[in-house]
C-alpha positions in Angstrom: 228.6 194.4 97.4 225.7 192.3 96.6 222.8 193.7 94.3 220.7 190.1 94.6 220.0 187.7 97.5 217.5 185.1 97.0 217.0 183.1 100.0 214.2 180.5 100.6 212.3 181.4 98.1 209.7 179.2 97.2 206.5 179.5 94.5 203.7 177.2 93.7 200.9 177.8 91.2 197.8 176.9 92.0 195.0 174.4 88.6 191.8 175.2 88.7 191.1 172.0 90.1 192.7 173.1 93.4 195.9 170.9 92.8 199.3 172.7 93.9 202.5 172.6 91.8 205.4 173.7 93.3 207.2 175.8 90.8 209.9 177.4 92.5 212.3 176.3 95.8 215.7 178.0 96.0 217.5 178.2 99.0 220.1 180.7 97.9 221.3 182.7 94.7 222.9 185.8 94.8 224.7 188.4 92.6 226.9 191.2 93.0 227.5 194.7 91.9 228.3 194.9 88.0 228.5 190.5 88.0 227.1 189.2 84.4 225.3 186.0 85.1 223.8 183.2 82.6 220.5 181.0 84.1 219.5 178.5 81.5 217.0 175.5 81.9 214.5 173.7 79.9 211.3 175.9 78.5 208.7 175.7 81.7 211.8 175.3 84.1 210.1 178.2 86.1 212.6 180.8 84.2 210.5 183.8 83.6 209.0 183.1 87.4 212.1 183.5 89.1 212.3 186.9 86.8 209.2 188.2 87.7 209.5 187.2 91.1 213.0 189.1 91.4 211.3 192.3 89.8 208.4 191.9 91.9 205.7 191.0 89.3 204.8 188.0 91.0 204.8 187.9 94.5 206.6 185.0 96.7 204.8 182.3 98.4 207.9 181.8 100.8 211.2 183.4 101.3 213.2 186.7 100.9 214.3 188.9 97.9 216.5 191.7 98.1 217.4 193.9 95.2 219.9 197.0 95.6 219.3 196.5 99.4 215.6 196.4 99.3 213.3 193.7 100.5 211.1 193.4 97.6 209.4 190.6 99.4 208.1 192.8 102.5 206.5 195.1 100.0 203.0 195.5 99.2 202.5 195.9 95.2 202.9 199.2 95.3 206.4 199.0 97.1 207.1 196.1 94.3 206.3 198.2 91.4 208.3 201.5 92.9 211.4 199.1 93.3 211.2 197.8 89.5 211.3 201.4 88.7 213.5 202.6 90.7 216.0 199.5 90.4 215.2 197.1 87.6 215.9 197.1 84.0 213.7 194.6 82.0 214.8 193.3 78.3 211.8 191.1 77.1 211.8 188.7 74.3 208.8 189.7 73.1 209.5 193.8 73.0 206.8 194.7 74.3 207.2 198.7 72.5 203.9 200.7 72.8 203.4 200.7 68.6 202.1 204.4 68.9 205.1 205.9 70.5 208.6 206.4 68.2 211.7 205.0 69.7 212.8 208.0 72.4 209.2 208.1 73.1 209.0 204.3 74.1 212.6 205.1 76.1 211.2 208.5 77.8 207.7 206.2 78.9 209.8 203.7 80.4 211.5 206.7 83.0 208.2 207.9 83.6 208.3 205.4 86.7 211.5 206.0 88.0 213.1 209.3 88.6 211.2 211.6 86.2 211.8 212.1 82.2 215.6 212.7 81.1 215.3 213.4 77.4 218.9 213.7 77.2 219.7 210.5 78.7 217.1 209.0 76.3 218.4 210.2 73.7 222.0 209.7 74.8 221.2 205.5 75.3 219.9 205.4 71.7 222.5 206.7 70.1 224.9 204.6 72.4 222.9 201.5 70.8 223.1 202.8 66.9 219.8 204.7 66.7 221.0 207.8 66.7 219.0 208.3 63.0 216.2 206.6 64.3 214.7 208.2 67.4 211.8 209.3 65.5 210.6 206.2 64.0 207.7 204.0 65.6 208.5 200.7 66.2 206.5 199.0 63.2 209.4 201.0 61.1 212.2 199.8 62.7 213.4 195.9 62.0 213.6 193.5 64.6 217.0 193.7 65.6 217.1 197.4 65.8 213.8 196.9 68.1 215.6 195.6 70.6 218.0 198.0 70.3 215.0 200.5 72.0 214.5 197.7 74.3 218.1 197.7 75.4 218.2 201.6 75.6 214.7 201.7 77.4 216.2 199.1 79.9 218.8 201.3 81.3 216.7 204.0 81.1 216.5 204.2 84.6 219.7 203.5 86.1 219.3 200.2 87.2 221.3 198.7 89.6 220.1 194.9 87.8 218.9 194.4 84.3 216.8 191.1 84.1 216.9 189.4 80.1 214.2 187.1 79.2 215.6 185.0 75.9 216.4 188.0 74.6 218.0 186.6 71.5 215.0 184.4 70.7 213.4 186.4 68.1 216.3 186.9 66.5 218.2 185.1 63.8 222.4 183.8 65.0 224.2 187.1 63.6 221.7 189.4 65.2 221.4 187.2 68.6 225.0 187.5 68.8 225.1 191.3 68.1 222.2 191.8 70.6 224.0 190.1 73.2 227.0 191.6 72.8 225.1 195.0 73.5 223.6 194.0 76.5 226.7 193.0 77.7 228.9 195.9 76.6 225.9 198.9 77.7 225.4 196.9 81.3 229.1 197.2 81.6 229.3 200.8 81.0 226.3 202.1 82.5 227.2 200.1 86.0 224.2 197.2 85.9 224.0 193.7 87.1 222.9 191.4 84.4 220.4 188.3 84.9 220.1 186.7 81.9 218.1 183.5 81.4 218.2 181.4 77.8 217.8 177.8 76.9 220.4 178.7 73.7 223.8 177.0 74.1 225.1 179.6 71.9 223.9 182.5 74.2 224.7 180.5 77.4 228.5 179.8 76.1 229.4 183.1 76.0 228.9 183.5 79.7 231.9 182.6 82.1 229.2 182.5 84.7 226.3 180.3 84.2 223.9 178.2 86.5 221.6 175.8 85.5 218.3 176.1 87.3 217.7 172.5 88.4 221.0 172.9 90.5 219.4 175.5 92.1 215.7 174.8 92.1 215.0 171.9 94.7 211.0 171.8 93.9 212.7 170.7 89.9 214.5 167.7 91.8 211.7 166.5 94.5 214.2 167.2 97.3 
């Protein structure tokens, strides 16, 4: 059963000079339930804007998105927001912890728009991710790699039916890239989640037996 279908989809951004440049023109991609798929392209390929577009950040200019059989394209931003919630996991490259909160605090935020608060489940992913001694730590005293531990555990938080990865190695050095990505891997796996990850590192990219390169994909990148 299919948990992504792209089709048409097309996105431009706009200078301030008036000029258009198209970004964004993919005539199909799709995923199904539980599939583990690798995007990689050059840095400004348009990437994180099929992401955001797929999660509903960014709104299409053209075309259809469908995530866990919603159309996330005939939503208003409201609609779009309750569907990441209800339906997307996000792992950023850059965190993006709230520096305030300790590590089940960040997780516990992050169901706060989905289904409600589950502090078990919180705490249950953080110890499934090696933080089981470090729930109560704020992020600024936790090291890199075991931030994105919480960002993993936040991720799934929700029971997503797709987790979306944004270079989520890049801040990290090879042995705890690796480590990280085996985790996403091995948690999507268990807890039932589509992954979408998207990397320009061969290293990360090689370790997925199903990978697309975007410029096959993304007619706007080739003029057609």
């Amino acid at each position: 059963m299919s948990v992504l279908e792209v089709t048409g989809l097309k996105k431009a951004f706009i200078a301030p000079d008036g000029a258009r440049t198209p970004i964004l023109d993919i005539e199909r991609f799709a995923m199904d339930e539980g599939a583990q798929v690798a995007l990689h392209g050059a840095s400004g390929s348009g990437k994180t804007t099929f992401l955001n577009l797929i999660a509903g950040v960014l709104k299409a200019d053209e075309g259809r998105i469908v995530v866990a059989g919603r159309e996330v394209t005939a939503l208003r931003e409201a609609g779009r927001d309750r569907v990441r919630a209800e339906c997307i996991g996000y792992v950023f490259q850059t965190f993006n912890l709230l520096q305030g909160y300790t590590a089940l605090e960040n997780v516990m935020l992050g169901m706060m728009f989905g289904a409600g608060v589950d502090r078990p489940r919180a705490e249950a992913l953080l110890e499934r991710v090696g933080l089981a001694d470090r729930m109560a730590y704020k992020p600024r005293q936790l090291s890199v790699g075991q931030q994105q531990r919480v960002v993993v555990a936040r991720a799934l938080a929700t029971r997503p039916k797709l987790v979306l990865a944004d270079e989520p190695t890049g801040n990290l050095d090879a042995r705890r890239a690796a480590d990280a990505l085996d985790l996403v891997r091995e948690v999507c796996l268990e807890y039932a989640a589509a992954l979408l990850l998207v990397s320009h590192d061969t290293d990360v990219l090689e370790r997925f037996e199903t990978r697309h390169e975007l410029a096959d994909l993304n007619r706007a990148a080739s003029g057609v």
